[in-house]
Structure formats: C-alpha cells, structure tokens
C-alpha angles and dihedrals in degrees: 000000000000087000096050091050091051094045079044085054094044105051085047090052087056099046097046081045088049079044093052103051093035076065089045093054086043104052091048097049084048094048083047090055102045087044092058092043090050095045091049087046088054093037082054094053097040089055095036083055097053082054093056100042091048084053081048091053087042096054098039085050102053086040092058084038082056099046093049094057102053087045083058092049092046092048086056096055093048090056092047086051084049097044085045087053096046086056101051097043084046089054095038086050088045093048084047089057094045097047088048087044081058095042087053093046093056090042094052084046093054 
C-alpha cells in the first residue's frame, strides 16, 4: 500500500511539475504576445504622429506662404499710397512756386 501511495506521489508531483512548466510556457508566450502588440500599437502611433505632424508642416507652411503674400500685397499698396503722395505733394510744391513766381511778378510790376 505504501508503494502504491509513493508511485501515487509521485504521479501527482509530475503532473503539478508538467503543470508547472505547461503555465510557464504559457505566461511567456502571453507576455510575447502582449510585447509585440504593444510594440505594433506604439509603432502605429508613432507613424500616425509623423503624419500629423508633416500635415501639420504642410499646413503651417502654406499658411506662412499665405501670409507672406498678403504682407506683400499690402506692402504694394503702401508704396503706390506713398508714390501717390509724393505726386501730389510734388505738384502742390510746384503750384506754390508758380503762384509766388506770379506774386513776385505783380510785385516787380507795382
């Protein structure tokens, strides 16, 4: 009976250490799993993120483009009031000269 009881033992001792190592296998190949799914989530956002921030770029980009070009525009239009300026104050200075030729004139002719 004793003998039976050992073999018995002994039977259980190897299935709990098949047991063992079965939950071993299977917590590495779960950790391995979860590793490589956690390393393709974090290579998808890393990737979806230089997207973003090249849209970003993109858009950045075409915004300064645009902004440049109305500060352009506007700069044009600031040197045509200023040309237009100069004129008038040209012709205003010229019509000051002739009307004080002409005061002159009278002046000389009194």
């Amino acid at each position: 009976m004793k003998a039976t009881h050992a073999r018995e033992i002994d039977e259980l001792r190897s299935q709990l250490a098949a047991m063992d190592e079965t939950q071993v296998d299977a917590e590495e190949s779960l950790r391995v799993k979860i590793t490589e799914e956690s390393n393709k989530a974090l290579e998808d956002v890393r990737a979806d993120h230089e997207i973003a921030l090249e849209e970003q770029k993109s858009t950045l980009s075409a915004a300064f483009a645009s902004d440049i070009r109305n500060a352009e525009k506007k700069l044009a239009l600031a040197k045509e009031e200023v040309n237009k300026a100069k004129t008038a104050a040209a012709a205003e200075f010229a019509a000051a000269s002739h009307a004080q030729m002409q005061i002159r004139q009278l002046q000389a002719d009194l």
